[in-house]
LUMKE-53067 format. One line per 8 residues: number of its first residue (from 1); their letters; for each residue x, y, z of N, C-alpha, C. Coordinates in steps of 0.05 Angstrom, whole numbers, padded with zeros to 5 digits. Atoms other than C-alpha are relative to their C-alpha. Example, Ala and Ser with C-alpha at 12.3 -4.5 7.8 and 13.67 -1.06 7.14 Angstrom:
# LUMKE-53067
1> AS> 00018:-00024:00000:00246:-00090:00156:00018:00024:00000 | -00016:-00024:-00001:00273:-00021:00143:-00015:00022:00014
This chain:
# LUMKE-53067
1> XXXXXXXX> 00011:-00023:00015:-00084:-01562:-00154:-00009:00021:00020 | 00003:-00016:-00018:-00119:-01533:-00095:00020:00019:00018 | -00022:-00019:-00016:-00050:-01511:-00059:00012:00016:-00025 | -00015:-00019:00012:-00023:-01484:-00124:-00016:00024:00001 | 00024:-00018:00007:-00092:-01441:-00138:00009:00012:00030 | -00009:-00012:-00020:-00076:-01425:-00062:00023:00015:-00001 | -00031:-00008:00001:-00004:-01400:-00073:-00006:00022:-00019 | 00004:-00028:00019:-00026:-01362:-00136:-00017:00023:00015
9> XXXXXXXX> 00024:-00017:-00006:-00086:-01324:-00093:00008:00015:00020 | -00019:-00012:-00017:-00036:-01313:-00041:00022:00020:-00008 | -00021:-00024:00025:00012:-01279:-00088:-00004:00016:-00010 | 00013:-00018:-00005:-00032:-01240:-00110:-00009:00022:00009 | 00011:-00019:-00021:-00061:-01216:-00051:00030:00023:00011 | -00033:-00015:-00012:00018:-01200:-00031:00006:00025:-00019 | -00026:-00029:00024:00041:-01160:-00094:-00019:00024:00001 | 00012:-00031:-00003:-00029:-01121:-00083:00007:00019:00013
17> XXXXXXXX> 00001:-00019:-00030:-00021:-01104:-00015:00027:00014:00000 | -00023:-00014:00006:00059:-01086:-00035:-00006:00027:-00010 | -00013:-00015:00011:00043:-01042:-00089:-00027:00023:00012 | 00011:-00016:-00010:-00015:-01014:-00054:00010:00023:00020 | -00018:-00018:-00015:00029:-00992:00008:00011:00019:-00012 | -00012:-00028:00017:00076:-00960:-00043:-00005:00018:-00001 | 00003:-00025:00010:00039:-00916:-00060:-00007:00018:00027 | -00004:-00012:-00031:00043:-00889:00014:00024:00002:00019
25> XXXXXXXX> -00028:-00009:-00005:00117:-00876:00014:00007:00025:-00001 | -00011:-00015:-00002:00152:-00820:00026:00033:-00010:-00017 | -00027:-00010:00012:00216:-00799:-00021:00007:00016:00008 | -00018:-00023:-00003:00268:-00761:00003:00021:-00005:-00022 | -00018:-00011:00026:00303:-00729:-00052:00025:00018:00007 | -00029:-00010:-00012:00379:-00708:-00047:00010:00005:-00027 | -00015:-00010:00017:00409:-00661:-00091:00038:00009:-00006 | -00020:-00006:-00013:00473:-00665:-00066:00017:-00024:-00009
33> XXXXXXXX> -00019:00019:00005:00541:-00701:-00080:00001:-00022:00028 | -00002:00012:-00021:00542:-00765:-00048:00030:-00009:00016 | -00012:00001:-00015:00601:-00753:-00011:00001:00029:00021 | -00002:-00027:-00012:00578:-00690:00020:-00020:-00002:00021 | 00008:-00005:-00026:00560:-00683:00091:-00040:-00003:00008 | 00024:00001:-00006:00490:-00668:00068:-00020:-00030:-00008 | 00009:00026:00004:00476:-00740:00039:-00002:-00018:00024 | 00000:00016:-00023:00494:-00772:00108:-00027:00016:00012
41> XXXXXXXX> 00012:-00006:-00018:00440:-00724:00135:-00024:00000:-00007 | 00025:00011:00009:00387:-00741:00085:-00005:-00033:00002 | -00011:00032:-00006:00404:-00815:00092:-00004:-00008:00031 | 00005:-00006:-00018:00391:-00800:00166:-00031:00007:00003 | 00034:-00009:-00003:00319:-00768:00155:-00012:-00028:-00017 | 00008:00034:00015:00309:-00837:00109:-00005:-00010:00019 | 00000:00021:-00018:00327:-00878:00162:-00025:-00007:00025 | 00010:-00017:-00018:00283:-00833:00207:-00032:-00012:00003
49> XXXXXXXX> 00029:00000:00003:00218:-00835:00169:-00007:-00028:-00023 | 00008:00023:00022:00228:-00895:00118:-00007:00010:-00030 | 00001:-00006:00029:00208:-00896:00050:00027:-00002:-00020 | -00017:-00001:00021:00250:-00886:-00017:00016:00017:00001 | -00014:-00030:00001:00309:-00841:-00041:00008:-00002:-00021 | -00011:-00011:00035:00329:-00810:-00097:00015:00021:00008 | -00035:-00027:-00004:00399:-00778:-00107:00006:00017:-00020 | -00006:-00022:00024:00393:-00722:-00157:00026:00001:-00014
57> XXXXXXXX> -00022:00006:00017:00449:-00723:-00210:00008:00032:00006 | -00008:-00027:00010:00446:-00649:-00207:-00020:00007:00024 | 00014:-00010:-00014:00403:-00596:-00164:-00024:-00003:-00015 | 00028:00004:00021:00352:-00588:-00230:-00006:-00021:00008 | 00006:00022:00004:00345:-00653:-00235:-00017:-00013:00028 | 00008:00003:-00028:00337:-00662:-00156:-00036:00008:00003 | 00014:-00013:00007:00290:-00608:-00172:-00034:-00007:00000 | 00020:00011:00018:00249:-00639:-00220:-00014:-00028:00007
65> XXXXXXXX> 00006:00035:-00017:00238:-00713:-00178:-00016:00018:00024 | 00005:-00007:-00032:00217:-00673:-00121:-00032:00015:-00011 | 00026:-00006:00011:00158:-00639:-00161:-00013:-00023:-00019 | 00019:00013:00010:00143:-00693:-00198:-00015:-00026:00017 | 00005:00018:-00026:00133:-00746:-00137:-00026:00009:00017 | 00027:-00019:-00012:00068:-00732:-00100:00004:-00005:00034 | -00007:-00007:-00019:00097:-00745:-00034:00025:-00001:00004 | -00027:-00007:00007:00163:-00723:-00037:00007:00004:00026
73> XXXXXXXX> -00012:-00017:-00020:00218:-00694:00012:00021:00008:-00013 | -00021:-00014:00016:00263:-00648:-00010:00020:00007:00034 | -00021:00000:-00025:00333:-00650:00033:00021:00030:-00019 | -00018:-00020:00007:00356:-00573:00011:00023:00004:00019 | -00014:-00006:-00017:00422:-00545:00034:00008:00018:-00017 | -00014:-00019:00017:00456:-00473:00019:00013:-00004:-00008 | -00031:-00001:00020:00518:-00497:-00012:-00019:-00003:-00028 | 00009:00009:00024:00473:-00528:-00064:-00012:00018:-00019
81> XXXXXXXX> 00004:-00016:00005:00445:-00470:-00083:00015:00026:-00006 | -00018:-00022:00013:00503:-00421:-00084:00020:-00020:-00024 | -00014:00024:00019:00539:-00478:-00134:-00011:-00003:-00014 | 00008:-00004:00023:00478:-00470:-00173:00002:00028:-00012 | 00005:-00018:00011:00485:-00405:-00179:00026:00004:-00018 | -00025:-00005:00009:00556:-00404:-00193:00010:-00011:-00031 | -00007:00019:00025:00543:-00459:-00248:-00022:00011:-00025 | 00019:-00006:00017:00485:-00421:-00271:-00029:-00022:-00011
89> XXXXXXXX> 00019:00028:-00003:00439:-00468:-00258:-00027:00021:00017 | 00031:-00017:-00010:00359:-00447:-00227:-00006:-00027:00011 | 00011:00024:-00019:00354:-00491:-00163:-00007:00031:00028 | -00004:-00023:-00020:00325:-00439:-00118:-00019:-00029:00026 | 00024:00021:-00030:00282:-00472:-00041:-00020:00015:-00012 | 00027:-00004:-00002:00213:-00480:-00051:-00005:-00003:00035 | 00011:-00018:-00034:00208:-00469:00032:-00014:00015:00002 | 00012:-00019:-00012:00154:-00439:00065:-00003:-00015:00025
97> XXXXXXXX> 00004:00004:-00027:00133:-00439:00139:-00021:-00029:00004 | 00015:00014:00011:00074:-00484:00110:00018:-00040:-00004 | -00010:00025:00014:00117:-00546:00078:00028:-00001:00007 | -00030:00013:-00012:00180:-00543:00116:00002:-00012:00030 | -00001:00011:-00022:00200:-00586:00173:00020:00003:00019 | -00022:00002:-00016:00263:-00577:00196:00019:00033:-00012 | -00019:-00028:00017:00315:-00510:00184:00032:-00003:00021 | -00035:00000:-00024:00394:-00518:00215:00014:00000:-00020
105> XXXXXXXX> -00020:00002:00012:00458:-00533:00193:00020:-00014:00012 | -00031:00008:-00023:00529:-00556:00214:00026:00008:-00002 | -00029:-00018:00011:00590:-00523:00210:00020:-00010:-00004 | -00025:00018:00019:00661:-00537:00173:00023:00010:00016 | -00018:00005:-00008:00717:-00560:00210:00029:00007:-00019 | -00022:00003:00015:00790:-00542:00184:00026:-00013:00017 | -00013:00014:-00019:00842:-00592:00201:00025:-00013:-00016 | -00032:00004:00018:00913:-00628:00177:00006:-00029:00019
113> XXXXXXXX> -00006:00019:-00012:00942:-00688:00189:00016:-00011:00021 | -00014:-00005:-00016:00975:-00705:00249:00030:-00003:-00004 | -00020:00003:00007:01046:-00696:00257:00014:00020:-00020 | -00011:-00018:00017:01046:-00638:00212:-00003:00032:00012 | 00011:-00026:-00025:01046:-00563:00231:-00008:00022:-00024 | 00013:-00015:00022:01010:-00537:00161:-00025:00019:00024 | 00008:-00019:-00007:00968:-00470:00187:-00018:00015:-00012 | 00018:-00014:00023:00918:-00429:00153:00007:00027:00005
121> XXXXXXXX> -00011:-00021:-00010:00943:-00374:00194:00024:00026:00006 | -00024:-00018:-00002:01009:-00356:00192:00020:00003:-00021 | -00019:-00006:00024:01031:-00343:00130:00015:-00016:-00022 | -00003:00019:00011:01044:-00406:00097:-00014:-00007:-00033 | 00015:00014:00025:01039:-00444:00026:-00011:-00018:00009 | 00016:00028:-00007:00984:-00491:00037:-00025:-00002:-00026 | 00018:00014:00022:00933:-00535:-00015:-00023:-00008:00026 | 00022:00004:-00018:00867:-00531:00021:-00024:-00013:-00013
129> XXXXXXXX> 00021:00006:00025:00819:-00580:-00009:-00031:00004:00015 | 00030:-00015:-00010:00739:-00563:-00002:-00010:-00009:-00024 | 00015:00008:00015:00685:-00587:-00032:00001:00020:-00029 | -00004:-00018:00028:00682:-00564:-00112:-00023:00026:00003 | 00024:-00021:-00007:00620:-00523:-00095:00010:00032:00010 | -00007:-00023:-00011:00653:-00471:-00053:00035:00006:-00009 | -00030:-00013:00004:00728:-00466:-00083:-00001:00003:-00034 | 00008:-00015:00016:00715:-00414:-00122:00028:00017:-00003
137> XXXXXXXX> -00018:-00008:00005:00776:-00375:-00150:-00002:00039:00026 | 00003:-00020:-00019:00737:-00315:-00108:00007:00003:00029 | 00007:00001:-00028:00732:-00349:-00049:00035:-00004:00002 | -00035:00006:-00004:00812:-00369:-00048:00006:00032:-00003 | -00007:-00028:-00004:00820:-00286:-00062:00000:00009:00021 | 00011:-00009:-00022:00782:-00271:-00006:00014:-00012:00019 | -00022:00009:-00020:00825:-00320:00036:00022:00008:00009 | -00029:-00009:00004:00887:-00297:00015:-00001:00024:00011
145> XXXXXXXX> 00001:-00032:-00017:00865:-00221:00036:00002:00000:00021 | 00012:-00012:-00033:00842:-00237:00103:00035:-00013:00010 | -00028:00007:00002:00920:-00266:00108:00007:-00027:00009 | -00006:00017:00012:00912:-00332:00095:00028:-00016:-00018 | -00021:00006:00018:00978:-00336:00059:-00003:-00009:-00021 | 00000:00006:00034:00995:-00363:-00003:-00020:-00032:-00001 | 00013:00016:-00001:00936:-00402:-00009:-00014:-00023:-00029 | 00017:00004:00027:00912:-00445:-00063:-00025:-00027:00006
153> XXXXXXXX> 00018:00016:-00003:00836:-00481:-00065:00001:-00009:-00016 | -00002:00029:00021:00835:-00557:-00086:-00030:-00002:-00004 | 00029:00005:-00008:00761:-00569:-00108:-00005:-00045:00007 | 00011:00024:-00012:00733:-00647:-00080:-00029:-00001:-00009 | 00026:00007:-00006:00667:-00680:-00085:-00002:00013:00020 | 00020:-00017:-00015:00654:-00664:-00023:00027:-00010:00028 | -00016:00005:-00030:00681:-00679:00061:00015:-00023:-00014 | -00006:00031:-00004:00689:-00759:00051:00030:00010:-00024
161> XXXXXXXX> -00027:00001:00021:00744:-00747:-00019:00019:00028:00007 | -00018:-00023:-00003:00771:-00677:00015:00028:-00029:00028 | -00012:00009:-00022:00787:-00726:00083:00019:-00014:-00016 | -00023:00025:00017:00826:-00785:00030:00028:00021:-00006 | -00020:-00012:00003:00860:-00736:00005:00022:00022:00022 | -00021:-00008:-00024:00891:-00703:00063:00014:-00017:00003 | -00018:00029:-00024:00905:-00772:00101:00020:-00004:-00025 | -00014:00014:00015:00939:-00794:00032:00028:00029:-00015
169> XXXXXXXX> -00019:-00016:00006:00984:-00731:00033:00000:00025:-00026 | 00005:-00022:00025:00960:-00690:-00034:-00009:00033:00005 | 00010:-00028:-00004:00934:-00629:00003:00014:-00001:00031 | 00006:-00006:-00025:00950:-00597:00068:-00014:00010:00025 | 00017:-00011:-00015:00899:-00573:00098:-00028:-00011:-00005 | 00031:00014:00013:00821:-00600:00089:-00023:00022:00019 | 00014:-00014:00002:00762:-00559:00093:-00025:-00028:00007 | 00020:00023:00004:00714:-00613:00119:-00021:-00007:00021
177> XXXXXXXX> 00017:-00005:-00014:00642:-00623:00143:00011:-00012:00043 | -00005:00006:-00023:00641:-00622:00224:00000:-00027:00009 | 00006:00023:-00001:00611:-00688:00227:00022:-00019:-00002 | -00024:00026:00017:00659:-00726:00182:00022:00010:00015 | -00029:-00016:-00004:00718:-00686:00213:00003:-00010:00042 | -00014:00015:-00019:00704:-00706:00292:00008:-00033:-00006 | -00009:00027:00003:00700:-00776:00271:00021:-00010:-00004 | -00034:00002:00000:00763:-00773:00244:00020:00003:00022
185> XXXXXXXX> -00022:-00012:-00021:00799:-00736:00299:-00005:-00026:00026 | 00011:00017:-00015:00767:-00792:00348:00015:-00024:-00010 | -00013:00019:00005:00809:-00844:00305:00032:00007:-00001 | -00037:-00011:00014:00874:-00802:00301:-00003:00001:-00016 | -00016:-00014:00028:00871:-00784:00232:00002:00019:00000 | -00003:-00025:00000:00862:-00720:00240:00010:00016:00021 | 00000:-00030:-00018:00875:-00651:00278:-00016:00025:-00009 | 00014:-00021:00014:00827:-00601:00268:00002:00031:00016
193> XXXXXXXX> -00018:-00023:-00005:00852:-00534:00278:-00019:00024:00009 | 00023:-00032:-00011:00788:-00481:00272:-00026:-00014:-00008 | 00018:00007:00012:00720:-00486:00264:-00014:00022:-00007 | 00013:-00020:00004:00666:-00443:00229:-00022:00011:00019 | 00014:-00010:-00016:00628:-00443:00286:00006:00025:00024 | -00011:-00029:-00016:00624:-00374:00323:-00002:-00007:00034 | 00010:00015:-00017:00600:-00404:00391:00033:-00013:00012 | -00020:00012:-00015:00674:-00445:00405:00021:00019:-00007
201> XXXXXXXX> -00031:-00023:-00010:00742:-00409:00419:00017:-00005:-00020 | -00018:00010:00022:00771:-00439:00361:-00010:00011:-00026 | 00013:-00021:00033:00728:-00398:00303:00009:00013:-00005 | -00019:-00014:00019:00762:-00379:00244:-00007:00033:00000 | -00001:-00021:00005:00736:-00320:00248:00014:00017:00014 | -00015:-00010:-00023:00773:-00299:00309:00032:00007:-00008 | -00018:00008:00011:00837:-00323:00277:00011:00022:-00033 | 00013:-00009:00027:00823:-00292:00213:-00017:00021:-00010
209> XXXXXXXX> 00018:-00013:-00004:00784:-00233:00226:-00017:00019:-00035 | 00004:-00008:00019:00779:-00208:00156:-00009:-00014:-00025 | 00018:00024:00014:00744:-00271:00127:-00023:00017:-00006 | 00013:-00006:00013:00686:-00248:00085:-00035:-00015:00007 | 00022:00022:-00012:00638:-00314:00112:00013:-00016:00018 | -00017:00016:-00024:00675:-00333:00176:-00017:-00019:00011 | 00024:00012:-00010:00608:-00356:00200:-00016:-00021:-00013 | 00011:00021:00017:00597:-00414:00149:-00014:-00021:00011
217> XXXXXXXX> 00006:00022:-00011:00554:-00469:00154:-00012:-00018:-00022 | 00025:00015:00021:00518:-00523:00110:-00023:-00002:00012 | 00025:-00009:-00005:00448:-00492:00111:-00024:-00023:-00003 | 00019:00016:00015:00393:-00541:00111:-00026:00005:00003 | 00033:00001:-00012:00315:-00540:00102:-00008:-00027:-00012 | 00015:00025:00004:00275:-00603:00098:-00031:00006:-00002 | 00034:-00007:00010:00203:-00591:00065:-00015:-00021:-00019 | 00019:00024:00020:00151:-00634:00029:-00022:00006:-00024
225> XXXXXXXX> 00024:-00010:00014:00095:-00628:-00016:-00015:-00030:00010 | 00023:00018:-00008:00057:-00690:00009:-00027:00005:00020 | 00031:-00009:-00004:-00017:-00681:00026:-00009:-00028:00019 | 00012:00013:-00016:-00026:-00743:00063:00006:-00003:00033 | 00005:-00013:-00041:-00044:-00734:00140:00017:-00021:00007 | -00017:00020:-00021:-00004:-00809:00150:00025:00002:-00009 | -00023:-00009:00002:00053:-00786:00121:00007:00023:00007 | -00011:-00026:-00010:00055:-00716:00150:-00005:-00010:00030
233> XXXXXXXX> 00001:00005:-00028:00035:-00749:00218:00031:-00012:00005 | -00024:00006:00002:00105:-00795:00205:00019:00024:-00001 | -00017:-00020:00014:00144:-00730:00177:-00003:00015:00028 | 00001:-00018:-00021:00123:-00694:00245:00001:-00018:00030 | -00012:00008:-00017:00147:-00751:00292:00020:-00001:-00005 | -00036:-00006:00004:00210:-00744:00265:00012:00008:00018 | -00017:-00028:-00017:00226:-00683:00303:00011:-00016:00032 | -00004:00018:-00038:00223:-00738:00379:00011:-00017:-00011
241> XXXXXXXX> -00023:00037:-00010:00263:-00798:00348:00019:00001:00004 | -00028:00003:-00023:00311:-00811:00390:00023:-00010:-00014 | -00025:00009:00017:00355:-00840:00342:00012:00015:-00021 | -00006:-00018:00014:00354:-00778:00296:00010:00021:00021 | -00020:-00020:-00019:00373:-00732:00356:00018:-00011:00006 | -00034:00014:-00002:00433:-00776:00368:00007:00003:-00023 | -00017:00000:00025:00442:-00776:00302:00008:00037:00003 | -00002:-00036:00004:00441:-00690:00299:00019:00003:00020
249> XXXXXXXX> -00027:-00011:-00023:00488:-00690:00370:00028:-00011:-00009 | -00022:00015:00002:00538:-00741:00343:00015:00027:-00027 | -00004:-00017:00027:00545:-00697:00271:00002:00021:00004 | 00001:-00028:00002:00535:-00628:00303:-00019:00015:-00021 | 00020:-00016:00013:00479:-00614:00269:-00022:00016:00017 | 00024:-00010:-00016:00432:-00566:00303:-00025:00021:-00022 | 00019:-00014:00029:00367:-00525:00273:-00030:-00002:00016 | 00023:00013:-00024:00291:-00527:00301:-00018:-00013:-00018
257> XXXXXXXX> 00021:00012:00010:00241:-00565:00278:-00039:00012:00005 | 00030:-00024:00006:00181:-00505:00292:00016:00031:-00013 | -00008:-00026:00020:00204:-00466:00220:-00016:00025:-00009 | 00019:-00019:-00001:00182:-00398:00219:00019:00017:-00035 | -00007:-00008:00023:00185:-00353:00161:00038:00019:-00005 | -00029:-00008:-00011:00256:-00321:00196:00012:-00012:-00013 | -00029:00027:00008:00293:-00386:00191:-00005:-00008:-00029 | -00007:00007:00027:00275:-00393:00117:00003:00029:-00007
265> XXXXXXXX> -00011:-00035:00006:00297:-00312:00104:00028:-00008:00012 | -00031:-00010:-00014:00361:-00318:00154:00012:-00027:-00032 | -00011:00017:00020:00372:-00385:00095:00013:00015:-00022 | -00002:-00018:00026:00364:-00338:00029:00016:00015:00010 | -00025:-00029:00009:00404:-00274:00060:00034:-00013:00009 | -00031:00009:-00006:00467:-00330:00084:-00003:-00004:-00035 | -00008:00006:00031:00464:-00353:00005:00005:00020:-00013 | -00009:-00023:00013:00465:-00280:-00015:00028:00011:00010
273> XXXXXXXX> -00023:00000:-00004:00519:-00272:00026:00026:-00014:-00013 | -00022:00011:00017:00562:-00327:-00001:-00004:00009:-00024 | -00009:-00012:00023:00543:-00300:-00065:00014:00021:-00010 | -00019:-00032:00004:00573:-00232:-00058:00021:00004:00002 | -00023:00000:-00009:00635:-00251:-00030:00019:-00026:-00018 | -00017:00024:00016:00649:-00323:-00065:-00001:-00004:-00030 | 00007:00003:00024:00618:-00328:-00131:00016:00015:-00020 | -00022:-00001:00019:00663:-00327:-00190:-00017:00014:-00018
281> XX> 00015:-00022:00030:00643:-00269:-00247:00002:-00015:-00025 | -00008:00021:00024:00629:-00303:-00304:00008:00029:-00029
């Protein structure tokens, strides 16, 4: 009797001290398709700082977990937000200099499978798949102007179902995050042809001079609303683990981690940008 009454008092004491911890978690919340570049890089800040995650079905919805959680993390990125706008949807960043931690991005590789000599450049019919977010009937206009050729955008979840479908022959060309796209090229599946980054000799914009958003990137801010000093002490070692800056060099993610009110403005006027140029008139 004595060891059971022990076992029960011990069990007890365990599920307290469980659900007590709990409630000294951190959620990072992802509004984002989980095959899109930015899930690996919230899935990365998880890994980083621990705690729970929640994968928003939608941006609202993302939204709405992220305000209702009392120590949250919200893993924003601009696509997500020009995709709500396009869908008509009201996911704007709650970012300020105050409750954000991190502000970067990483830029989008375009590439083809080896063995083929599909082009974005020279005048060619090519099926370019890209996440559904950004292949917008505008943004394929705007392609086709800058002389693109006869272009037509496939929409995808996101990198991971643009890359399948390349390798499996349905599109020729793929539009796909940097990250996911060296990995590939590092196994031979791929060849990646340009990137959106302005910085290497290979940017589309160079190529392409009459691109509209040559300078693309998936925008991200990482902000919180949690009030507790041991979770904002965790949330602000982030920025030194060594295993999240390998993670950011391997992916090509760069961005700083001391966010000033700039780097959440330069965010909003790139989303107004893609709005002006990509977004489909309803």
């Amino acid at each position: 009797m004595k060891k059971t009454l022990s076992t029960i008092i011990l069990t007890a004491i365990a599920t307290t001290s469980m659900a007590f911890f709990g409630e000294d978690q951190l959620t990072i919340v992802s509004p984002s398709s989980k095959a899109s570049p930015t899930t690996v890089f919230a899935m990365g800040v998880k890994k980083s700082v621990g705690g729970k995650y929640y994968q928003g079905s939608n941006c609202e919805d993302a939204g709405r977990a992220y305000e209702e959680k009392k120590d949250a993390v919200f893993i924003y990125n601009s696509s997500m937000e020009f995709g709500a706008r396009n869908k008509g949807l009201n996911c704007p960043s709650l970012a300020t200099p105050e409750n954000t931690l991190f502000a970067g991005g990483t830029p989008i590789w375009i590439c083809r499978r080896p063995g083929t000599d599909n082009d974005l450049v020279v005048g060619q019919t090519n099926a370019l798949g890209m996440a559904s977010m950004y292949a917008t009937k505008a943004h394929e206009s705007k392609m086709r102007d800058a002389g693109a050729g006869d272009l037509t955008i496939v929409p995808y979840s996101g990198s991971k179902t643009v890359v399948n479908a390349l390798r499996a022959g349905d599109i020729s060309l793929g539009w796909i995050g940097s990250g996911l796209a060296k990995k590939q090229v590092a196994k031979g599946n791929l060849e990646c042809l340009y990137t959106t980054d302005p910085k290497k000799d290979n940017y589309i914009g160079k190529a392409l001079p009459g691109l509209k958003v040559p300078d693309f990137k998936i925008g991200y801010l990482v902000y919180t609303n949690t009030k507790n000093e041991d979770l904002l002490a965790k949330l602000k070692a982030w920025s030194t683990d060594p295993e999240f800056q390998a993670y950011m060099k391997k992916s090509l993610v760069d961005g700083t981690f001391n966010v000033t009110q700039d780097d959440i403005d330069n965010m909003a006027t790139f989303v107004d940008k893609m709005t002006a140029h990509w977004l489909d008139k309803k």
